[in-house]
Structures are given as C-alpha cells and as structure tokens.
C-alpha positions as CSV (number, residue, x, y, z in Angstrom):
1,X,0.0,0.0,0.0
2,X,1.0,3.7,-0.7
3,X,1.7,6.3,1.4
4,X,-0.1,8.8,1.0
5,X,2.1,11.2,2.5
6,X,5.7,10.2,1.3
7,X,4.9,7.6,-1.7
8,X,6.6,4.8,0.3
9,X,6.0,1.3,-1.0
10,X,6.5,-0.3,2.3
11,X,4.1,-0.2,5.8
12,X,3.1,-2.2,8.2
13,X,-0.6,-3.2,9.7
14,X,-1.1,-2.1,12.9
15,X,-4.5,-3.1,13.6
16,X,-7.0,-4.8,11.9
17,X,-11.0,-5.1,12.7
18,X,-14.3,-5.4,11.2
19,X,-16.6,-2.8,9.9
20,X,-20.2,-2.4,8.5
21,X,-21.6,-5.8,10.3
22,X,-18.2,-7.4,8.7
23,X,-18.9,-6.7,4.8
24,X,-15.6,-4.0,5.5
25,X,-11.9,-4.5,7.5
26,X,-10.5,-1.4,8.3
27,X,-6.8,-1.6,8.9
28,X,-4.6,1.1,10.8
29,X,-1.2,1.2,8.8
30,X,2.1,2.9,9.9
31,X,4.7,3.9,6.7
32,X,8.1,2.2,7.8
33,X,9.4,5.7,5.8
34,X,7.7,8.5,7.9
35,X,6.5,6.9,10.2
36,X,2.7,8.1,10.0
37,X,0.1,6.1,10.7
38,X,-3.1,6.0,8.0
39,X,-6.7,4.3,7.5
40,X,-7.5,1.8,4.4
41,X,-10.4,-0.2,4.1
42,X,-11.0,-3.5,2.5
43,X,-14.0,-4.5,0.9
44,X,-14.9,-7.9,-1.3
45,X,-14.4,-6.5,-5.1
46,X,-18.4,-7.1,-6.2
47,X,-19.3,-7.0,-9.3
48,X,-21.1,-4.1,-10.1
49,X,-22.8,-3.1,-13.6
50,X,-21.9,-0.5,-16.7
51,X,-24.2,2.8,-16.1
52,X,-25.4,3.7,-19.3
53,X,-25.5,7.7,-19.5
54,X,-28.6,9.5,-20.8
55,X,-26.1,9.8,-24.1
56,X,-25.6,6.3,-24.4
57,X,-22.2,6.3,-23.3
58,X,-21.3,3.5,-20.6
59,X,-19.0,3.8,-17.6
60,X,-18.0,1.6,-14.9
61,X,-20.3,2.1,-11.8
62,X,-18.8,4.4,-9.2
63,X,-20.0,4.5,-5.5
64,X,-18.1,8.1,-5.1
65,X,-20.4,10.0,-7.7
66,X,-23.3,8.8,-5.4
67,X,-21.3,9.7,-2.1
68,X,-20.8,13.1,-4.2
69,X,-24.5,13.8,-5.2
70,X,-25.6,12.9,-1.5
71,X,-22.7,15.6,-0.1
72,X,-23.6,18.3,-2.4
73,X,-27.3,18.1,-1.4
74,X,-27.0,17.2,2.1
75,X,-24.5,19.9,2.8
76,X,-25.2,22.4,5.4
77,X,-28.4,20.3,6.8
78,X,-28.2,18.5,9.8
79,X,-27.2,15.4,8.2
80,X,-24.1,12.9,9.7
81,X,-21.5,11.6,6.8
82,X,-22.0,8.5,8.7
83,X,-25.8,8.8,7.3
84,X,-24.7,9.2,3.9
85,X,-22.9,6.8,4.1
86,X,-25.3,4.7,4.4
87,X,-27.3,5.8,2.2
88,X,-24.9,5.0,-0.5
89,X,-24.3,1.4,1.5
90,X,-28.1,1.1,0.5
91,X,-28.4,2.4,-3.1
92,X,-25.2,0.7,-4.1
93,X,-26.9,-3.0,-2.1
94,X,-29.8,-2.0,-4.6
95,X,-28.0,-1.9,-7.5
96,X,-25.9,-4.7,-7.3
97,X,-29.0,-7.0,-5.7
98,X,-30.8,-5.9,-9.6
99,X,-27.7,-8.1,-11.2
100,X,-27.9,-6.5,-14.2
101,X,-24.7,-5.9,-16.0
102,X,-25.9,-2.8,-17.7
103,X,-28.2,-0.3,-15.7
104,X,-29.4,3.0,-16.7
105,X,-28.2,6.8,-15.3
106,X,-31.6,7.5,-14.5
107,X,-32.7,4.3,-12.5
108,X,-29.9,5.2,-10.0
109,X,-30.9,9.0,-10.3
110,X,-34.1,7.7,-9.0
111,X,-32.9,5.7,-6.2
112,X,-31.3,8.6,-4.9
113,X,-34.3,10.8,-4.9
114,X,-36.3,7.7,-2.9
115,X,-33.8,8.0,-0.5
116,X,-33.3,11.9,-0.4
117,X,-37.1,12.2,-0.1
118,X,-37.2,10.2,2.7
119,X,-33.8,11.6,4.7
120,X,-34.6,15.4,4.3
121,X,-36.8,17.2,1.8
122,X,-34.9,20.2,1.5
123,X,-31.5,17.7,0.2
124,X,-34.3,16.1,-1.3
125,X,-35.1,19.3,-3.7
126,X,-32.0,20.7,-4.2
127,X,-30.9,17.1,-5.5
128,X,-33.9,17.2,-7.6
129,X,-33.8,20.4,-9.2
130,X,-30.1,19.4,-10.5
131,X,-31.2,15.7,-11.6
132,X,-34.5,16.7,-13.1
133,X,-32.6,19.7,-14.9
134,X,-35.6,22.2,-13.9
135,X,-35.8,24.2,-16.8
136,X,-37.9,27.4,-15.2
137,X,-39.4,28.7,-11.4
138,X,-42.9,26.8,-12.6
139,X,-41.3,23.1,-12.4
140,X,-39.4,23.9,-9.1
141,X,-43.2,24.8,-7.9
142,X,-44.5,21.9,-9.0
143,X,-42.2,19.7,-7.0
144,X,-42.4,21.9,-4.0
145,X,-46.8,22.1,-4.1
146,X,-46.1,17.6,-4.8
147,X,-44.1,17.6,-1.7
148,X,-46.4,19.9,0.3
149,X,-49.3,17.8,-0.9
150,X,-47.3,14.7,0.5
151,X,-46.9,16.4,3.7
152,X,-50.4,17.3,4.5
153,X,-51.6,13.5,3.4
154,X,-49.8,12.1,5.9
C-alpha cells in the first residue's frame, strides 16, 4: 500500500477489525518511511454493472459520484456523513441485488431521490432540481406544491 504522505511502497498493519456488520476490514497502517500512521479499508471487489449515461455512453459504476451527489445536497443540513454513508451502502446493495450488467443513469438517479425524499426534503429538492434539470421557477413549484401535498396526506 501507498503512502499517502511520502509515496513509500513499504508499511506495516497495525490493527485490523471489522466494519459495517463485517462486509468491510479497516486496517490502521504505519509507513516504515515517515513513520505516520493511515486508515484503508477492504472490501470484497463485487461486481457491479456499466451505467449507461442519458447519451448512451457507458462507464463503470462508481459508488463516489453517489457519495458526491448525497454531499452536495446534504450539505449544510443536519445530516451525519456517517448517514450518507449509508445511504450510499443502500443504493449501491440495490444496484448490485438488480444483477444486471448494464443499468441506466436515470434508475440510480431515482434511487437517490427515494432515499433523499425520505432523509430530508430540502436535500431532497436541491438534488432534484439538478437531476431533473428544472428548466424554469414553474417546475421547481411543481415539485415543491407535490411535496407539500405529500406532507399534508400524511
């Protein structure tokens, strides 16, 4: 392993334990160069499916834009990382339990709204008006009179 403060090839494992009811091992490692201590994290390589982008194009699935998205919309709202995390655990568990090896840009699009609306309504429209590319004030209404009606239903 690297480290990612000098480069150096060569470390050691200081301590090793289980994380995320065992699906992760976190390992504390200590670079034999500088002598400072960092975090990795092991996970079972799964195999995850090509997202086809709205123009067709097809990309390796990558947990971080989701992590991304979630940030961006959950920042400054009293929202944990750890919960984001989590969230992500969830949508990427989704996608992989589909076992599809293609899956479209818009069905994980989606499954990030499900989860937004639920967490925090406020993430969940400022995720929205990105992802649904709001062209003009009258669509951002319409989401925000849908989520009102929603409100007073329950």
């Amino acid at each position: 392993m690297k480290c990612p403060f000098c480069d150096e090839l060569e470390d050691r494992v200081v301590d090793s334990r289980m994380a995320k009811e065992g699906e992760v091992i976190r390992r504390r490692r200590e670079c034999l160069s500088c002598k400072r201590r960092y975090t990795t994290y092991e996970r079972v390589e799964e195999s995850l499916p090509l997202v086809v982008k709205k123009d067709g194009r097809r990309e390796p699935f990558d947990r971080s834009k989701i992590l991304a998205g979630l940030k961006k919309a959950c920042e400054k709202r009293p929202i944990s990382t750890a919960t984001i995390e989590a969230v992500t655990d969830r949508i990427e568990k989704r996608i992989q339990e589909m076992g599809e090896s293609e899956i479209p840009s818009r069905v994980i699009g989606e499954e990030v709204m499900k989860e937004l609306h639920q967490l925090d309504q406020v993430a969940y429209v400022r995720f929205a008006s990105v992802y649904r590319e709001f062209k003009d004030i009258d669509q951002f209404m319409d989401e925000l009179k849908a989520l009102a009606q929603q409100r007073r239903d329950k």
